[in-house]
Backbone as JSON, one array per atom type, in Angstrom:
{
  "sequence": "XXXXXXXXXXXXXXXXXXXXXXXXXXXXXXXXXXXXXXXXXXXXXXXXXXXXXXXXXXXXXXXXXXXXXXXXXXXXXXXXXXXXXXXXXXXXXXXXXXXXXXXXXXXXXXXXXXXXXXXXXXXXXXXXXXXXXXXXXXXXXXXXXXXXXXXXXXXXXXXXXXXXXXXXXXXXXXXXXXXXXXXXXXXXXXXXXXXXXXXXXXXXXXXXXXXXXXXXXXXXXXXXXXXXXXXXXXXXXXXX",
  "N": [[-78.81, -60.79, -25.69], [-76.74, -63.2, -24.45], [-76.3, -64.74, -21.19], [-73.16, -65.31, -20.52], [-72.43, -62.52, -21.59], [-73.41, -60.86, -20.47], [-72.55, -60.83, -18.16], [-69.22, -60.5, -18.58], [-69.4, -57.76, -19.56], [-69.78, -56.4, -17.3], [-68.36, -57.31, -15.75], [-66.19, -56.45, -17.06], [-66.91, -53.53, -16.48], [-66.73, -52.98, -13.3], [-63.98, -53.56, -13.4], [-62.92, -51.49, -14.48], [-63.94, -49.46, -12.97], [-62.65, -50.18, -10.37], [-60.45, -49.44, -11.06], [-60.21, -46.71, -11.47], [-60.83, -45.92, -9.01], [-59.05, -46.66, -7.69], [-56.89, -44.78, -8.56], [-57.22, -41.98, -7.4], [-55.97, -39.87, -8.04], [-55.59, -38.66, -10.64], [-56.41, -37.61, -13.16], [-57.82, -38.1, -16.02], [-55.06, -36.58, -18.19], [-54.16, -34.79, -16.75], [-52.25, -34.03, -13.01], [-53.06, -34.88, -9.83], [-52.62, -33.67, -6.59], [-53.04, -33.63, -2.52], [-52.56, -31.57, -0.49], [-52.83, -31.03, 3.01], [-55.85, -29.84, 3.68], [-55.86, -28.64, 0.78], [-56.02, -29.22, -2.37], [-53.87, -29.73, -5.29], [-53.99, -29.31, -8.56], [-52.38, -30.01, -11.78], [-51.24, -30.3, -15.52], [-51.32, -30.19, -18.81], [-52.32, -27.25, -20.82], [-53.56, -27.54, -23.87], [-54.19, -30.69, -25.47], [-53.49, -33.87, -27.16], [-50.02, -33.01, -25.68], [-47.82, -31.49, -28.47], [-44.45, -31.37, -29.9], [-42.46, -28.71, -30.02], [-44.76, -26.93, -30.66], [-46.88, -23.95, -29.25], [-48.07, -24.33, -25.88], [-49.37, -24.6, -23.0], [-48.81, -24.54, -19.35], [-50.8, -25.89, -16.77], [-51.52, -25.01, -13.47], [-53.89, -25.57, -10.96], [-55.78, -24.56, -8.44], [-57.47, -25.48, -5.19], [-59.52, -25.36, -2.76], [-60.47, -27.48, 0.12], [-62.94, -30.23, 0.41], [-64.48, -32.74, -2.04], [-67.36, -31.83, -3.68], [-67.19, -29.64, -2.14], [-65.37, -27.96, -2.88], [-63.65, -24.94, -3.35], [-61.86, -22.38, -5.33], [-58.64, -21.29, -5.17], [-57.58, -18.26, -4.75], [-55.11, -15.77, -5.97], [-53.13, -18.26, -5.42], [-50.3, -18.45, -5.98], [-48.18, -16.74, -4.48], [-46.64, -17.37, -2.47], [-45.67, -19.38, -3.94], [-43.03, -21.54, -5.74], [-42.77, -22.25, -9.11], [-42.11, -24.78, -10.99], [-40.48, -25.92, -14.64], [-39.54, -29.67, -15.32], [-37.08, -31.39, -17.33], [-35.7, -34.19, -18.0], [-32.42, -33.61, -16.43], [-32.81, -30.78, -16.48], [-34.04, -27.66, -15.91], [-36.44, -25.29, -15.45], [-37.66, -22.02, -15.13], [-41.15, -21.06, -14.31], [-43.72, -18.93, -15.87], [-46.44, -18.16, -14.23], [-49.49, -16.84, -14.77], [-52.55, -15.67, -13.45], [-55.31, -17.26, -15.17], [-57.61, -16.18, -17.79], [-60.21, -17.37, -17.46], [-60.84, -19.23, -15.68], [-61.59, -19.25, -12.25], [-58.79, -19.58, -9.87], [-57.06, -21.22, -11.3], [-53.63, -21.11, -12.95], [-51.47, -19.87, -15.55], [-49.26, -21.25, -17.65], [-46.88, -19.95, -20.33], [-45.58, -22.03, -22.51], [-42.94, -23.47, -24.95], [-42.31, -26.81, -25.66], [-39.39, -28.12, -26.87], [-38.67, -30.74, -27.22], [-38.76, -34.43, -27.56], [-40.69, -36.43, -24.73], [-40.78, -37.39, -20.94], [-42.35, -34.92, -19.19], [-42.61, -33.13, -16.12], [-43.92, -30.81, -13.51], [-42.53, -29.45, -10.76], [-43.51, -27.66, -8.11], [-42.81, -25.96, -5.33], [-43.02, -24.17, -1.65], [-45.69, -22.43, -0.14], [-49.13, -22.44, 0.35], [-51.42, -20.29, 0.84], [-50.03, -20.14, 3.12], [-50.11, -23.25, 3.86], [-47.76, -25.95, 3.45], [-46.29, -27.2, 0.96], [-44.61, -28.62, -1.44], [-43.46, -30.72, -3.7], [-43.23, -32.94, -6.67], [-44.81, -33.04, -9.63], [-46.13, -35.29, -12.45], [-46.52, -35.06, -15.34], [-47.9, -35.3, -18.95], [-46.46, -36.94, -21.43], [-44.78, -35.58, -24.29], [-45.37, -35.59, -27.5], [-44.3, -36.48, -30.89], [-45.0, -34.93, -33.84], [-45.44, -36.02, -35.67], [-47.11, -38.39, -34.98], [-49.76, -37.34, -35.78], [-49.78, -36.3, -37.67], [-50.94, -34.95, -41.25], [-51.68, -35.44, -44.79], [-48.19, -36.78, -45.19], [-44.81, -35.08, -44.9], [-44.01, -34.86, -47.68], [-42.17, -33.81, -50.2], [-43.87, -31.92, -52.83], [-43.82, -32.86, -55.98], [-44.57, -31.39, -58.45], [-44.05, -28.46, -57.45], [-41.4, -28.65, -56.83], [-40.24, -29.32, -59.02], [-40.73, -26.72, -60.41], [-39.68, -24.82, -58.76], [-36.71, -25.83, -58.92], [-36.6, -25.24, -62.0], [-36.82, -22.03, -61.26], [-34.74, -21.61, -60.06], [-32.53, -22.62, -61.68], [-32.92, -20.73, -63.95], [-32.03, -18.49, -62.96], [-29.8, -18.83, -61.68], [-28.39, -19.39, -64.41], [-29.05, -16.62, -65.54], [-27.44, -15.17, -63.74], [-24.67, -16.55, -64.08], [-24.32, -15.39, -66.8], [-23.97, -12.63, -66.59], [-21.83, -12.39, -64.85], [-20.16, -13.28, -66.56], [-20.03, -11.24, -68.7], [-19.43, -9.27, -66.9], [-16.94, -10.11, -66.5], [-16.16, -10.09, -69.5], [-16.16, -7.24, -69.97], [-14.86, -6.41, -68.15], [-11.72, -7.27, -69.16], [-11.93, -5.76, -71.76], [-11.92, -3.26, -70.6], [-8.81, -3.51, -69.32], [-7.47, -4.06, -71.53], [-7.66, -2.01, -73.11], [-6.48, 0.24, -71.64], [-3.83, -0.94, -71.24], [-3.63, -0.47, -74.04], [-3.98, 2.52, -73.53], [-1.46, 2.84, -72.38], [0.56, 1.84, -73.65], [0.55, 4.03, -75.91], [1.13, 6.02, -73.98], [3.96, 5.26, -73.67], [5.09, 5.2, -75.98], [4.81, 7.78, -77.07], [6.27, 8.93, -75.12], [8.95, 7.75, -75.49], [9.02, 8.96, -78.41], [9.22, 12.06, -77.11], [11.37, 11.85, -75.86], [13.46, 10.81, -77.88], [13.06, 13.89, -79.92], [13.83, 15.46, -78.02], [16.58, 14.56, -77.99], [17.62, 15.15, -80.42], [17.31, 17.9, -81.13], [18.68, 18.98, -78.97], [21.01, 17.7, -79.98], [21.2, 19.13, -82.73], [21.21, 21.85, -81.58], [24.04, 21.89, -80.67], [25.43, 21.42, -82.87], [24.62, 23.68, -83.6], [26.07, 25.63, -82.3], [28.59, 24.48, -82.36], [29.01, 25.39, -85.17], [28.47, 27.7, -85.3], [31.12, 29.24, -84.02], [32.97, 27.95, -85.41], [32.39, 29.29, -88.04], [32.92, 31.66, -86.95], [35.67, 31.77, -86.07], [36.96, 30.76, -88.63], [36.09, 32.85, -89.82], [37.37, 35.12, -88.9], [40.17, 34.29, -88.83], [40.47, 34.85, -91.94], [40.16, 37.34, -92.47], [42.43, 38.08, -91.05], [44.52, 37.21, -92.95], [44.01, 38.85, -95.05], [44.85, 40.73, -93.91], [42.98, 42.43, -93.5], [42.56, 42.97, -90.66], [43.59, 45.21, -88.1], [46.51, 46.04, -86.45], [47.38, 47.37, -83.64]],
  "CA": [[-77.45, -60.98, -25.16], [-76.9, -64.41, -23.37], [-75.58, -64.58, -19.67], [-72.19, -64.74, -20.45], [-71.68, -61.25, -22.66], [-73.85, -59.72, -19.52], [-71.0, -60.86, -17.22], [-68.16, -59.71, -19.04], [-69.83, -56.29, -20.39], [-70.64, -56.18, -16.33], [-67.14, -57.54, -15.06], [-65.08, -54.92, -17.61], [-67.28, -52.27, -15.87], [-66.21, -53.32, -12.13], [-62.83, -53.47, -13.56], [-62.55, -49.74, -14.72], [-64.39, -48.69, -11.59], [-61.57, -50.17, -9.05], [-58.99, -49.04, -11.47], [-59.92, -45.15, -11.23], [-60.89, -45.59, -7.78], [-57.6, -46.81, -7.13], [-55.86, -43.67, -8.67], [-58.02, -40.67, -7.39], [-55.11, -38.69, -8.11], [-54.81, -38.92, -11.4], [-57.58, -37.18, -13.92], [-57.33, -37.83, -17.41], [-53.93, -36.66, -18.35], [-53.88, -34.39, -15.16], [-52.44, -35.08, -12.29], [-53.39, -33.81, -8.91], [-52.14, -33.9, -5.23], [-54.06, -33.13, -1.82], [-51.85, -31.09, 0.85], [-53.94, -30.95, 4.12], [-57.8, -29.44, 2.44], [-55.68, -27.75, -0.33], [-55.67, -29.66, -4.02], [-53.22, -29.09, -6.57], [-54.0, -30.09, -10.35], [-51.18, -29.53, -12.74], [-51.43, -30.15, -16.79], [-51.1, -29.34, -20.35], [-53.83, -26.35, -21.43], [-53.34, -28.47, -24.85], [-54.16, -32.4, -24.98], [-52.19, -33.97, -26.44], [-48.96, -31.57, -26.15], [-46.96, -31.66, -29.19], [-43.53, -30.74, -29.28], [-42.41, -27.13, -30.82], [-46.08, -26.09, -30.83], [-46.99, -23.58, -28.47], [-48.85, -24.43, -24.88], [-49.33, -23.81, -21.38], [-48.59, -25.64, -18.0], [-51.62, -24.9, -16.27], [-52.03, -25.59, -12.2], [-55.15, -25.36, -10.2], [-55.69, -24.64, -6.93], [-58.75, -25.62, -4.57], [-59.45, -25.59, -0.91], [-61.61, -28.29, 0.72], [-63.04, -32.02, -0.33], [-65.48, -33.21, -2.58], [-68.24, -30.92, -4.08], [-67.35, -28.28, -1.42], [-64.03, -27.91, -3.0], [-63.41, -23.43, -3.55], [-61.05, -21.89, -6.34], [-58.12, -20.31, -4.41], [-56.98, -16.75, -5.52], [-53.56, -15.84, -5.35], [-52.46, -19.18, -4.72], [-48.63, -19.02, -6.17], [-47.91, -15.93, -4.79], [-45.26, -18.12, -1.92], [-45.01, -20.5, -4.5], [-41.94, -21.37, -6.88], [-42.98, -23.44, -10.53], [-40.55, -25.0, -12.58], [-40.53, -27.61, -15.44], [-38.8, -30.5, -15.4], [-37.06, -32.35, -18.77], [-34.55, -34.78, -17.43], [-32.11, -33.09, -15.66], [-33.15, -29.64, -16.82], [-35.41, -27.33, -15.58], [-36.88, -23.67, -16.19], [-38.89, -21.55, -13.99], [-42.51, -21.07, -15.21], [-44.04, -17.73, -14.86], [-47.34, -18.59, -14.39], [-50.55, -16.15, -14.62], [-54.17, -16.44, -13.4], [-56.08, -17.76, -15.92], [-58.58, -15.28, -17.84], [-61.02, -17.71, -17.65], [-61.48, -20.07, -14.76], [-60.81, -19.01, -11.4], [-57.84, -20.63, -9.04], [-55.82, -21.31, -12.26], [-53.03, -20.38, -13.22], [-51.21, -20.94, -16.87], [-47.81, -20.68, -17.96], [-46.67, -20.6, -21.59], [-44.65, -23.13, -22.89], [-42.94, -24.35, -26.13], [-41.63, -27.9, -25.44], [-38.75, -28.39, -27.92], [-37.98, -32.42, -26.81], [-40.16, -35.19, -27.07], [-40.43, -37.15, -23.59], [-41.66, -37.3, -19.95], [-42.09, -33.86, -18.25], [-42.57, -32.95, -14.55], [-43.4, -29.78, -12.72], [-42.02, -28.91, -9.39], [-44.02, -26.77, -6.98], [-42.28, -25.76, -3.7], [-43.52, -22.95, -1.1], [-46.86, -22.88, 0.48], [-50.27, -21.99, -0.38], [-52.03, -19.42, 2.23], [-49.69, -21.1, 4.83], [-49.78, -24.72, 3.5], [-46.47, -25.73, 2.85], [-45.99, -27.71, -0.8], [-43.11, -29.11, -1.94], [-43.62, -32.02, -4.73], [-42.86, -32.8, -8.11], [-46.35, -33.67, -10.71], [-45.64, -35.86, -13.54], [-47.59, -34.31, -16.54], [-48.28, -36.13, -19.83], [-45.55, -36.76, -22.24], [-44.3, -34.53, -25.45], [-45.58, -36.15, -28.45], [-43.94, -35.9, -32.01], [-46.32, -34.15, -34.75], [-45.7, -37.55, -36.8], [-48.08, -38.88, -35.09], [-50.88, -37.02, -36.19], [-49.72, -35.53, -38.79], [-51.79, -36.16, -42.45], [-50.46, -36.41, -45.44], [-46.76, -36.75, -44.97], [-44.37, -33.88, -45.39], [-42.98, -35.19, -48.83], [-41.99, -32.84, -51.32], [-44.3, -32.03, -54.24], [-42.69, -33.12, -57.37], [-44.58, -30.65, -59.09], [-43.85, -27.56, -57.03], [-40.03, -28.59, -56.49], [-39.62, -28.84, -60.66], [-41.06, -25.42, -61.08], [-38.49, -24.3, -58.05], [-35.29, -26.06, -59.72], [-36.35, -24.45, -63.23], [-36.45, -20.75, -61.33], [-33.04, -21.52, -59.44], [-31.54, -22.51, -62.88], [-32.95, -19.48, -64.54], [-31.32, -17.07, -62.13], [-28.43, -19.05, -61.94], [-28.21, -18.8, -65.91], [-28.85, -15.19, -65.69], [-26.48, -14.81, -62.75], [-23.72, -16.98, -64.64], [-24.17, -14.24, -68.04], [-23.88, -11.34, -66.03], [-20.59, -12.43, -64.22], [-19.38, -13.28, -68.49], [-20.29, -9.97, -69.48], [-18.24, -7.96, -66.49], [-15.38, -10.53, -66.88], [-15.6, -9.38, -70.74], [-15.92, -5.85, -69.97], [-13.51, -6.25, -67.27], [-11.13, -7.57, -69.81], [-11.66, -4.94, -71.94], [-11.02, -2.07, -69.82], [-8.15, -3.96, -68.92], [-6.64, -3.97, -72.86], [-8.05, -0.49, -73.37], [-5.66, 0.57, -70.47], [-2.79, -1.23, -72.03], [-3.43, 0.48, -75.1], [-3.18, 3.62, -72.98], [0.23, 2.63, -71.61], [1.48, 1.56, -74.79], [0.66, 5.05, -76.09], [2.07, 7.03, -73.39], [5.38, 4.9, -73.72], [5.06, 5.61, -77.22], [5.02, 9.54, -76.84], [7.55, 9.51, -74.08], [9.98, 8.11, -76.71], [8.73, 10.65, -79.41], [9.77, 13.05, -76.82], [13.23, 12.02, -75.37], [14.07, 11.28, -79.34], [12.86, 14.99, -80.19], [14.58, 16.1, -76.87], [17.66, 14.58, -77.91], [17.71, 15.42, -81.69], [17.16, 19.09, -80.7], [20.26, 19.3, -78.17], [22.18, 17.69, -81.09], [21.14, 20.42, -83.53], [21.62, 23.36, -80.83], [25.05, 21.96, -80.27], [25.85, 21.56, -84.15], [24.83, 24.95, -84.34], [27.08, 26.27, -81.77], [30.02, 24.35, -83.25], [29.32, 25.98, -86.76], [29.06, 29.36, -85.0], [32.11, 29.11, -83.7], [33.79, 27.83, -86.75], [32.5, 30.2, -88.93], [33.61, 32.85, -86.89], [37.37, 31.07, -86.4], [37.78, 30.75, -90.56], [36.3, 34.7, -90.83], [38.87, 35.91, -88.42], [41.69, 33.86, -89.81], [40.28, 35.1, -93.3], [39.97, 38.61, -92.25], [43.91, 38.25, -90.5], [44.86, 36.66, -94.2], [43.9, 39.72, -96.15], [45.08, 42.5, -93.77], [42.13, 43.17, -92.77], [42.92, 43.02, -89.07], [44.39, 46.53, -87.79], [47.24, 45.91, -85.46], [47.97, 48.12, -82.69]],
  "C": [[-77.51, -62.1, -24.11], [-76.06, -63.77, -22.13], [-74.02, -63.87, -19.59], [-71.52, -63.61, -21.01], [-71.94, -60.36, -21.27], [-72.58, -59.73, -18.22], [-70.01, -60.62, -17.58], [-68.01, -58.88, -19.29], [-69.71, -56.13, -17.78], [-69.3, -56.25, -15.56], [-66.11, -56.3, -15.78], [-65.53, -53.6, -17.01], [-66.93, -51.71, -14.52], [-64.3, -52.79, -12.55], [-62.09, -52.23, -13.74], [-63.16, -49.43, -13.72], [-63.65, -48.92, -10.64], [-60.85, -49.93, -9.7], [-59.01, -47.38, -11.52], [-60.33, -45.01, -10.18], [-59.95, -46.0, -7.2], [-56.74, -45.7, -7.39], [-57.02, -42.44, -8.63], [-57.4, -39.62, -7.7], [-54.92, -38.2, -9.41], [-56.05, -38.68, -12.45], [-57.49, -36.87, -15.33], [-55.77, -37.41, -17.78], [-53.44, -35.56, -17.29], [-53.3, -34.98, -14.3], [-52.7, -34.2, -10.75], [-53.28, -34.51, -7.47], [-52.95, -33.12, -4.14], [-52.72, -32.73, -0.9], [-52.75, -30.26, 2.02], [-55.74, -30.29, 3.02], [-56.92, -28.31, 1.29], [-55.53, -29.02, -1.41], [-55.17, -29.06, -5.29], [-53.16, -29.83, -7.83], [-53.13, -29.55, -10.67], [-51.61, -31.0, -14.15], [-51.17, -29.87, -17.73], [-52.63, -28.76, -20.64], [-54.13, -27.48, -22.84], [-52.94, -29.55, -24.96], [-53.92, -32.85, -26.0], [-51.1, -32.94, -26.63], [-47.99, -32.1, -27.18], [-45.67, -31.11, -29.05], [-43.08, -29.48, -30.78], [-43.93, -26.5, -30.73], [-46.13, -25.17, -29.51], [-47.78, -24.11, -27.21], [-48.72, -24.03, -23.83], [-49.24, -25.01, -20.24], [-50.12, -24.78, -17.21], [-51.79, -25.82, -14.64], [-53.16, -24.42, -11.52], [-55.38, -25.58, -9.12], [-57.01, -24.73, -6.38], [-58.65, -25.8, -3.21], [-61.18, -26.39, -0.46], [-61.92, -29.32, -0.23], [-64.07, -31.87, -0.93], [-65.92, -32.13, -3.27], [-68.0, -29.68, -3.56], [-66.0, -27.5, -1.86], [-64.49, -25.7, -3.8], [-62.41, -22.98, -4.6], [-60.38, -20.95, -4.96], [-57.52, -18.98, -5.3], [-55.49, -16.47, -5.08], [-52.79, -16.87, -4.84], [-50.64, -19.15, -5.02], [-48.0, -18.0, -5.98], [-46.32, -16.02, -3.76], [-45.14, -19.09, -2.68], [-43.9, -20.84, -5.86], [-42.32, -22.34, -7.58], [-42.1, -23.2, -11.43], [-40.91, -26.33, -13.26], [-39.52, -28.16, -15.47], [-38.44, -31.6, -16.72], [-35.31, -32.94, -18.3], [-34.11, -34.27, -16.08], [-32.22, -31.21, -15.84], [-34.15, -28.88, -16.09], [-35.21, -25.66, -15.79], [-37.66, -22.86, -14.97], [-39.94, -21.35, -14.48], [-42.72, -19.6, -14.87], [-45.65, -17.95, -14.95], [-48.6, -17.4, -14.12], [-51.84, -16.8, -14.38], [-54.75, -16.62, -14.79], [-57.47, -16.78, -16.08], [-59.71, -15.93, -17.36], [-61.96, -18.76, -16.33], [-60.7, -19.8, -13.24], [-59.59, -20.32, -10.55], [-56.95, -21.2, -10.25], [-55.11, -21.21, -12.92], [-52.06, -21.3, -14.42], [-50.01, -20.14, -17.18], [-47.46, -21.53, -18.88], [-45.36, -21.0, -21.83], [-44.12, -23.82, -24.36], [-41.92, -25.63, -25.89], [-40.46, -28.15, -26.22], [-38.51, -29.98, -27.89], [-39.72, -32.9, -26.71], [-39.48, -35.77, -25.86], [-41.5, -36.82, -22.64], [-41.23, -35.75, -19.66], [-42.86, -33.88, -17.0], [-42.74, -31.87, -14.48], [-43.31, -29.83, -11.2], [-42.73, -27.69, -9.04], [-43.13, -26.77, -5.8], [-42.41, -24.31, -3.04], [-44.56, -23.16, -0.29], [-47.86, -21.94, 0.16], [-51.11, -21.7, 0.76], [-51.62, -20.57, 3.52], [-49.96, -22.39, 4.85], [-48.43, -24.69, 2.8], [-46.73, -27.12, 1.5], [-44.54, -27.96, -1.36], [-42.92, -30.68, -2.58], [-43.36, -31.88, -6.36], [-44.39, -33.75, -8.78], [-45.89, -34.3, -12.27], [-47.2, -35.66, -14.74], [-47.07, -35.53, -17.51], [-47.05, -35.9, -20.74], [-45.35, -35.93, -23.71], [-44.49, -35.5, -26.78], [-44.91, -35.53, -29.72], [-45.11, -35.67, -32.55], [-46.2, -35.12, -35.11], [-46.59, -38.62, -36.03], [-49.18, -38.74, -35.43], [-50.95, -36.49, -37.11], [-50.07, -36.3, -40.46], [-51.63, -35.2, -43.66], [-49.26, -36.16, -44.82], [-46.11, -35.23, -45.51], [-43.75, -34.32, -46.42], [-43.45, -34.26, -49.8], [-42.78, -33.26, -52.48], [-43.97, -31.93, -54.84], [-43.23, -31.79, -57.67], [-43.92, -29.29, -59.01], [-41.93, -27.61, -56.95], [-39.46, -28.33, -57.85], [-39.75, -27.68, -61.11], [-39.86, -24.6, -60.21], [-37.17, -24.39, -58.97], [-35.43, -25.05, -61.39], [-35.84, -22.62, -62.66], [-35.14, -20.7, -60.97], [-31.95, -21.49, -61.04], [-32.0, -21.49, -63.9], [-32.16, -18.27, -64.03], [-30.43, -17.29, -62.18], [-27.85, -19.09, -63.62], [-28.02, -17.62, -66.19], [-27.94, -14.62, -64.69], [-25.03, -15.59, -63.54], [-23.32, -15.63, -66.22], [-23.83, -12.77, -67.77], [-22.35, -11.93, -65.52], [-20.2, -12.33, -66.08], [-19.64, -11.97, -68.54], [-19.73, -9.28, -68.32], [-17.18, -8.52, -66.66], [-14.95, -10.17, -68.21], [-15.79, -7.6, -70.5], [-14.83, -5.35, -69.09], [-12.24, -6.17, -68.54], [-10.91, -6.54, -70.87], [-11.34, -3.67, -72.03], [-9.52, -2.59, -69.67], [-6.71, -3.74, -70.36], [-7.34, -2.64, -73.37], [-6.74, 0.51, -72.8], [-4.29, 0.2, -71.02], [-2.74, -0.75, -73.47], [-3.02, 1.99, -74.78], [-1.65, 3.79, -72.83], [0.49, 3.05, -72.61], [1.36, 3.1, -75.57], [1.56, 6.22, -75.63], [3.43, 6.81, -73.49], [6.03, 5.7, -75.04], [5.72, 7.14, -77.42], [6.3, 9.55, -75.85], [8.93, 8.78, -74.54], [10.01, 8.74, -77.48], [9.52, 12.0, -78.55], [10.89, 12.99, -76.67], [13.45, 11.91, -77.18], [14.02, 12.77, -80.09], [13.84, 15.69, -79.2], [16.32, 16.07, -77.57], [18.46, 15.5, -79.45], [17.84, 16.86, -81.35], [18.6, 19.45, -79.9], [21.32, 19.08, -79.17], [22.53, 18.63, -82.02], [21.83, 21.5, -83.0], [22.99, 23.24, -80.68], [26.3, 21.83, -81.37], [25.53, 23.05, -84.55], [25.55, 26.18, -83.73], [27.94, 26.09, -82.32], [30.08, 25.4, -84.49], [29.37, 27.47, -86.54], [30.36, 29.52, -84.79], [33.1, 28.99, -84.77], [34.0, 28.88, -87.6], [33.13, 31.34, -88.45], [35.4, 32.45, -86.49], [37.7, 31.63, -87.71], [37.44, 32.55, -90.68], [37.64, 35.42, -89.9], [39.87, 35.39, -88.96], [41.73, 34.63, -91.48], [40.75, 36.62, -93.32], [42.31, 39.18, -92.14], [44.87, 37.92, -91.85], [44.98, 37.92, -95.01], [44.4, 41.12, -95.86], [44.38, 43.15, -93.37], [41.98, 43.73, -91.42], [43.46, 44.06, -88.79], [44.85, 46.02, -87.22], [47.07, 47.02, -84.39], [48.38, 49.37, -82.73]]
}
């Protein structure tokens, strides 16, 4: 490797060393604030955070500098956490963390892509706190996502055939109660037409009958008229 690769491999190394010693605050997609010897990290449990997937906001609490730095216990127990999406915000409920002391994780499903923020405010064993942490942004799944979500022909043609099978057998079934409908319907009108039927049979029987009974009063009547006149004809009649 000549001179000049060793000075540029040597100068890009300088260059990333005053650029994260310029942001000590700021740890991978973490980001983390010092209030008097207390340090507060805040995060996504899940790097990068997608949006709809499940995750966690997770902040971490420490007391003291450097190497000597302590896991605090109970740190958020004066403290209020909320996320921030625009002008929106939520309260977090945040639990210790099974796993690593001093931090505490609160689950989260992002629905929006964008920037998010959480807000701390309160104080931490009598440190007061009151800042907003700008966490890592809400990524769509289309970026990582492999193959594409496009519909498999195959699987969608075997779908459309079952839809138009059911709907075939759902179209034959409606035909077959609209024809059975239909013929209850002229079954029923054959009823009618029956009962109409009969309930002229009867008034015509009804009436025919009164006519008779009242032809056979007249002829009573008659006959006994002509035998008394007959009877009064021959003498038969006694007087008085």
């Amino acid at each position: 490797m000549d001179k000049t690769n060793i000075i540029l491999v040597i100068g890009a190394f300088l260059l990333c060393l005053i650029v994260v010693s310029g942001h000590p605050n700021v740890t991978f997609a973490h980001t983390s604030k010092t209030f008097g010897n207390t340090t507060v990290e805040v995060g996504w449990l899940s790097e990068p955070p997608l949006v709809s997937d499940l995750n966690s906001i997770t902040i971490a609490v420490n007391k003291g500098v450097g190497g000597n730095q302590t896991p605090v216990l109970n740190a958020l127990s004066n403290l209020s956490a909320s996320v921030k999406f625009g002008t929106m915000t939520k309260q977090l409920d945040a639990q210790p963390s099974p796993t690593t002391d001093g931090e505490y994780d609160a689950k989260i499903i992002p629905t929006r892509v964008g920037p998010y923020s959480v807000l701390l405010k309160g104080d931490i064993k009598g440190q007061k706190v009151d800042s907003e942490f700008k966490i890592e942004d809400i990524e769509s799944k289309g970026t990582l996502s492999f193959p594409d979500s496009s519909i498999d022909n195959t699987n969608t043609n075997n779908l459309n055939g079952q839809i138009q099978n059911v709907m075939s057998k759902l179209s034959n079934d409606v035909q077959s109660s609209r024809d059975d409908l239909n013929m209850s319907q002229k079954k029923m009108a054959d009823i009618q037409e029956s009962i109409n039927g009969l309930q002229k049979n009867l008034n015509s029987s009804y009436l025919i009958l009164i006519t008779a009974l009242a032809i056979g009063i007249a002829a009573i009547v008659m006959a006994a008229y002509l035998l008394n006149k007959l009877r009064i004809k021959n003498g038969i009649v006694e007087g008085p």
